[in-house]
Every structure is written in structure tokens, then in C-alpha cells.
N, C-alpha and C positions, 0 to 999 in steps of 0.2 A: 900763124896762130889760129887756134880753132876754140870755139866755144865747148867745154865739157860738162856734160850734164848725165850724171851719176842719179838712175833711179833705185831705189829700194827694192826688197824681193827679189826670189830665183826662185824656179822649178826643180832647179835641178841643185842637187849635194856633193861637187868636184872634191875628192881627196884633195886636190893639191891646193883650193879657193885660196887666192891672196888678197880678196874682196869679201872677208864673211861678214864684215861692219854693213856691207849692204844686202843680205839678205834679208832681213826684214828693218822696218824701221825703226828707230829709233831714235833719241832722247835731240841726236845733232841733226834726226832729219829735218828740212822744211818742206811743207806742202804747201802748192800750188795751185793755183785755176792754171787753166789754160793760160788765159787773157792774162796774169800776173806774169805766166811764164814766158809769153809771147813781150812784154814790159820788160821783162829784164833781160834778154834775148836783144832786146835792140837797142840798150845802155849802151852794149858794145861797139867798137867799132869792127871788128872781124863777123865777115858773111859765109864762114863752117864752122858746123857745130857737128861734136862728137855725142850721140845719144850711147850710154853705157849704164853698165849696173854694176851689181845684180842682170837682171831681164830684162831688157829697154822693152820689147814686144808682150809685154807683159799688162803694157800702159795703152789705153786710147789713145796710140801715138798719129793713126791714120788722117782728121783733121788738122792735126798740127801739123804735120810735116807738110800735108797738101797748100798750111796756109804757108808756111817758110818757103816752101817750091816759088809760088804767087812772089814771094818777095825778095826773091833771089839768091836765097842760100843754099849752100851744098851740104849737103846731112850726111853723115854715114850712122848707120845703125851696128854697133857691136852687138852680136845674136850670138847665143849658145849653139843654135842650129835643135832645139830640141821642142818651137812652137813655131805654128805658121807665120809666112813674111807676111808681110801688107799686103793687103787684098789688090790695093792697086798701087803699085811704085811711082813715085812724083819722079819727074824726071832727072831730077837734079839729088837722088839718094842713090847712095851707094852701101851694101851689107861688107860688112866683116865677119864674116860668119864662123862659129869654130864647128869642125868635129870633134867630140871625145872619143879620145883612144882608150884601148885597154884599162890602161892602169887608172884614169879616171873616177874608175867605179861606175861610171853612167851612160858607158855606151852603149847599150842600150836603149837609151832615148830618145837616140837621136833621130830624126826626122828626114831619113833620106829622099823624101821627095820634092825638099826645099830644093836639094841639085840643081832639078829642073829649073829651078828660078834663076840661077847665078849666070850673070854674064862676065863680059871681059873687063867691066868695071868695077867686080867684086872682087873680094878676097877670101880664100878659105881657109883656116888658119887652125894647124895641128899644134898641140901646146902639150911637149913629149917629155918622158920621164924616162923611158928607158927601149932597149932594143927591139922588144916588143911593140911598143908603142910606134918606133919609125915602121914599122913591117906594117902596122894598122894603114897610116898614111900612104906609104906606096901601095897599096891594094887597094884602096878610095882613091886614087888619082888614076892608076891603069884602069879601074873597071867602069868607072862614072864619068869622066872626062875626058872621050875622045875626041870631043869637036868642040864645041862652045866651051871654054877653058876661062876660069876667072884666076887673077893670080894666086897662087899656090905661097904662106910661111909657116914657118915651122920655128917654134920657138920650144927651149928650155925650162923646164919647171924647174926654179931656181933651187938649186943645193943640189939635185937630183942627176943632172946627165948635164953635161962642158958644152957649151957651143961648138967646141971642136970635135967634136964628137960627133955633133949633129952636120957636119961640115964633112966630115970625112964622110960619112953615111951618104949624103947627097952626093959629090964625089965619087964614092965608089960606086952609087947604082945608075949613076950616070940622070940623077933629075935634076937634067939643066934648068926647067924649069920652075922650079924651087929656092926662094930664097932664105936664106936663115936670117931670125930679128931677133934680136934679145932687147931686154927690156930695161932701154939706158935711164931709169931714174932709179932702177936699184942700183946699177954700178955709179950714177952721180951721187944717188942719197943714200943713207939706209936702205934698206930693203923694205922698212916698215913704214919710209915716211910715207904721209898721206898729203893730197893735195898738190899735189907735184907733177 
């Protein structure tokens, strides 16, 4: 089990956003201190916590995590990959990073110099719609990732393109290194439920 914490705000305007409740805030957000958030952070008994959005990087997240580091929790930060990482990585975070492809609308933004940051304990993660969009992905993985390789998913913008689709794709161009993930609380719940 991991701790999930959904900040407000994005930079960026994804055609496909299945989070646009968290683009800016609103009426169900609550704001925090730090100190409030670090209190209800340790209510829990689980020592991972999921930072997500909107833009987790978006937040003065760098003392905090430095402090959860201190107290033994494993962080992952879900990034857009479209603002800089933490200036200094606590040792115990790990990124989820996406690229937007094509059809996005916002590849453009992306921030291809974070690369450099990713190691074998991140994740870079393609969220595809269409044939175009798998062509984006393998052309980001041959030309950026010859040596230092963080794990590589590829998921479905749902109603858009089949997981088998995206399986056969990988399959045909032979990227074993690539895993496909779709995102099992739409096929548990709704597609719209929230909090899940």
C-alpha cells in the first residue's frame, strides 16, 4: 500500500487529462502546511507515498521529501517531465516520469534534459493514443537511452488505442524492454471513479 497525495495545478493542457479536477483547485481541495502534511503522513501505517497531480513539481516539494528521506519513506514523484526534477534527489525517491507524444498536444514542452537525471530506478512512461504516438516513443528510447536506461511503460489513453495494440506494437519492433500497464481501476471501477 502506498500513501497517494494528489496536488492541485498542471503546466501543462493533455488532450487526453483524466485528472482535470486537479488542475487548479478547488471547492474539495484542502490546503496544507508542510508540518500538517508531514501529521497526517504519519497517521498511516505505510512508509510509500505516491506524490501526483496535476504537477507534484510544481509544489516546494524539496524539504519535504528531504524530510520523509530522514524518516524512511520511499517517495515516487509522478512528473509530467515538462519542469525541472529536485535540485537534489533524497535517496530513497524515485520519478515516474511521462513523455508526451504527439497527439498530446504538448510535446512540445517537454523537458528533455530531465533524461539526464533518470536512472534504473525510474520510470519513463509513454501514455499513447495512436500509431503515431508508439513511433514518438520508440524514437525517445533509441536516441536517449543507450546506457543508463530507467524502466520504460506504455500505456493506453483509454477509448483511444487496445492494449493489444500497444502489445503487438512492442512485439513487432522487438522492445523487450518495454512494458505495457493499463490502468486497472478503470477496468475495476468506472473509468470516472475518483479516489480509487
Amino acid at each position: 500500500m502506498a500513501i497517494f497525495i494528489r496536488f492541485a495545478g498542471c503546466n501543462l493542457r493533455c488532450t487526453y487529462c483524466d485528472t482535470s479536477y486537479a488542475l487548479c483547485s478547488s471547492d474539495a481541495s484542502i490546503f496544507l502546511t508542510k508540518e500538517e502534511l508531514l501529521t497526517k503522513i504519519a497517521s498511516y501505517p505505510w512508509k510509500r507515498i505516491t506524490f501526483t497531480g496535476g504537477e507534484p513539481l510544481l509544489q516546494p516539494l524539496q524539504e519535504l521529501c528531504e524530510e520523509l528521506d530522514r524518516a524512511g519513506y520511499e517517495m515516487n514523484v509522478e512528473t509530467n517531465g515538462a519542469v525541472p526534477l529536485l535540485s537534489q534527489r533524497p535517496k530513497n525517491l524515485f520519478y515516474t516520469m511521462d513523455y508526451k507524444c504527439s497527439d498530446s498536444g504538448v510535446k512540445s514542452h517537454m523537458r528533455l534534459e530531465n533524461f539526464k537525471e533518470l536512472t534504473s530506478k525510474d520510470v519513463l512512461k509513454f501514455v499513447v493514443s495512436s500509431q503515431r504516438d508508439l513511433d514518438d516513443m520508440q524514437m525517445i528510447i533509441k536516441k536517449y537511452f543507450t546506457t543508463e536506461k530507467p524502466a520504460f511503460y506504455v500505456s493506453p489513453v483509454w477509448g483511444k488505442i487496445t492494449p493489444a495494440a500497444l502489445v503487438d506494437y512492442v512485439k513487432e519492433k522487438e522492445l523487450s524492454e518495454v512494458c505495457v500497464q493499463v490502468q486497472l481501476h478503470k477496468i475495476i471501477w468506472s473509468p470516472d471513479k475518483r479516489g480509487v
